[in-house]
C-alpha positions as CSV (number, residue, x, y, z in Angstrom):
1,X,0.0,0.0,0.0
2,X,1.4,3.7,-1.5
3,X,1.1,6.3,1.5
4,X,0.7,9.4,0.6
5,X,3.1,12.5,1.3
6,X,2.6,15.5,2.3
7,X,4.7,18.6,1.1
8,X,3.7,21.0,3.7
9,X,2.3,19.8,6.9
10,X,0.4,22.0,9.5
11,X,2.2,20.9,13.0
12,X,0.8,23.0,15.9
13,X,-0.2,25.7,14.0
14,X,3.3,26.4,11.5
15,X,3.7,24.9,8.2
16,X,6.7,22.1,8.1
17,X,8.3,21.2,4.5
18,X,7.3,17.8,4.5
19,X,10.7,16.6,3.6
20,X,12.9,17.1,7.0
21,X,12.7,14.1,9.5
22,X,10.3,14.0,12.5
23,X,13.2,15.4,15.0
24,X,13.8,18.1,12.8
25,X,10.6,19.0,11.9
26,X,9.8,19.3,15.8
27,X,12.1,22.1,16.0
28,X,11.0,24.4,13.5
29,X,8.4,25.2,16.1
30,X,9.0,28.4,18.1
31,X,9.4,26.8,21.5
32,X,10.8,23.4,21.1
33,X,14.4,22.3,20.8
34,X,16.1,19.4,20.2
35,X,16.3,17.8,23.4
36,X,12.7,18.2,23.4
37,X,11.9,17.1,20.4
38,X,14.1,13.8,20.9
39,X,12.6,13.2,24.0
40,X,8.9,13.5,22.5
41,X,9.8,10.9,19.5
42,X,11.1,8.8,22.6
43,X,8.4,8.6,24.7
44,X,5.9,8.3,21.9
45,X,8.0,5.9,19.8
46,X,8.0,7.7,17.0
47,X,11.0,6.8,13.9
48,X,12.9,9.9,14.3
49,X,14.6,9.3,11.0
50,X,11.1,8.9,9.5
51,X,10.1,12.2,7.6
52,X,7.3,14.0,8.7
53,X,5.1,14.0,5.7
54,X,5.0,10.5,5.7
55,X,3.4,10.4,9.1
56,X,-0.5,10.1,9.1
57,X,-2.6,12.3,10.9
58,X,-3.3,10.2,13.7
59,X,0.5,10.1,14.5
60,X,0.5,14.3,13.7
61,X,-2.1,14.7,16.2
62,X,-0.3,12.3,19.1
63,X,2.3,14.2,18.5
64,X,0.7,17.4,19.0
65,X,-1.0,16.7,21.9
66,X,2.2,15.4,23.7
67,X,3.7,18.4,22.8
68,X,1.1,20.3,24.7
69,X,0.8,18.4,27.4
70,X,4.3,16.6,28.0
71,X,3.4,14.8,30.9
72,X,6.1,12.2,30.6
73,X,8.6,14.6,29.6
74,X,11.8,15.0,32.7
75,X,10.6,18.8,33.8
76,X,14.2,19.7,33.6
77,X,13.5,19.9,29.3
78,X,10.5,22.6,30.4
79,X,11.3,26.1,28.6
80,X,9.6,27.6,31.9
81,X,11.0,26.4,35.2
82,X,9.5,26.9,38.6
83,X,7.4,30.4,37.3
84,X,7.4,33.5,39.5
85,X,3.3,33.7,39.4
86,X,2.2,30.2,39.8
87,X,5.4,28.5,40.7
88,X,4.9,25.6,38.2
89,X,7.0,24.1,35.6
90,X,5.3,24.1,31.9
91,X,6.3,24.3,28.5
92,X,5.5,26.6,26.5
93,X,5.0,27.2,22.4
94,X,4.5,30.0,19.7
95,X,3.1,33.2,20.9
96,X,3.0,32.6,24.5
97,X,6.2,32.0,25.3
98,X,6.9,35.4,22.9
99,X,4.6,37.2,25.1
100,X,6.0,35.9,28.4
101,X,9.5,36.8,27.4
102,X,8.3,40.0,26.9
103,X,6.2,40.1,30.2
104,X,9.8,38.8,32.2
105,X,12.0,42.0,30.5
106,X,9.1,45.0,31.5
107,X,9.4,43.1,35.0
108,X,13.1,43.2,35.3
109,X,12.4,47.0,33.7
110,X,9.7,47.7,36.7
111,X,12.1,46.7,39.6
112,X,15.6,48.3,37.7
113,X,17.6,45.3,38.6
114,X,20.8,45.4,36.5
115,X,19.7,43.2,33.9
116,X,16.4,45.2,33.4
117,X,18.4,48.8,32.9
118,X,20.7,47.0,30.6
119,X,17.5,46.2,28.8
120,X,16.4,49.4,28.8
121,X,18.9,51.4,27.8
122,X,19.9,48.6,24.7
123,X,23.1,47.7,25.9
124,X,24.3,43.9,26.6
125,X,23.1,42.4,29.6
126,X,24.8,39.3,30.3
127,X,28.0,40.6,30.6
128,X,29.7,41.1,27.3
129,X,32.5,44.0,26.1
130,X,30.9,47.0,24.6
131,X,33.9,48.4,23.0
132,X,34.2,46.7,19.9
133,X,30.5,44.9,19.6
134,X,27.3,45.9,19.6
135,X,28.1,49.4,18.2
136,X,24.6,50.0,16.6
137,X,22.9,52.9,18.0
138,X,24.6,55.5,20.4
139,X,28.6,55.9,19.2
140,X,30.8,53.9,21.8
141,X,35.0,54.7,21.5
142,X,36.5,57.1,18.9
143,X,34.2,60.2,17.2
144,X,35.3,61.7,13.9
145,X,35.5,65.2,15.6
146,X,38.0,64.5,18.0
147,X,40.1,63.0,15.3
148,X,40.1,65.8,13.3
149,X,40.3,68.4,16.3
150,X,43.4,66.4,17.1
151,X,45.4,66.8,13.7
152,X,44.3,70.3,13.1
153,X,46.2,71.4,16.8
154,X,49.6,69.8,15.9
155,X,50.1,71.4,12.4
């Protein structure tokens, strides 16, 4: 029996090329990486090698609702550990881990810890040089002027 394949497949919401294996595939997700999508092709024995436009749509949907509910998934592979509001671990996908990135940065913001000024004023926050990177924006080391000011006082 011929099984049909899919070119595009709709997996939680984003369109997958069909032709990437199922491991692969999982990632293109916002939200799941590759430990996590290894462990969810574990625990629902799932070929990773297989690619994912020969999976049928029961398999698709299994998949999908492990991903949303990963109950037998180690917490430690949770992109949201032990949360400041609820205290829970949880995993989350697409736009709502967007919008609780967001919601962690205008917290640090509110309480002006160090990493939330650094946020605020566009600079680096964990801890790298200034000097020679991130040099977009606001002019960090030499100005033009001073160079020229400089030449024009020794002749």
């Amino acid at each position: 029996m011929v099984e049909e394949f899919n070119q595009i497949v709709r997996l939680l919401d984003t369109d997958v090329k069909g032709n990437f294996q199922t491991v692969h595939a999982l990632t293109k997700v916002h939200g799941i990486s590759n430990m996590f999508s290894n462990a969810i092709c574990s625990s629902l024995n799932v070929d990773k090698t297989k690619k994912i436009g020969e999976l049928s749509s029961e398999e698709i949907k299994r998949i999908e609702s492990a991903v949303q509910n990963p109950d037998n998934i180690p917490n430690w592979l949770y992109n949201r550990q032990k949360d400041l509001e609820t205290g829970k671990d949880s995993h989350l996908l697409r736009s709502d881990l967007k919008f609780q990135k967001d919601m962690d940065i205008k917290n640090l913001r509110k309480i002006k810890c160090y990493r939330g000024v650094r946020h605020s004023l566009g600079l680096p926050v964990r801890g790298q040089k200034t000097r020679s990177n991130f040099r977009k924006g606001k002019t960090v080391g030499v100005r033009k002027k001073g160079i020229t000011q400089a030449k024009t006082d020794k002749k």
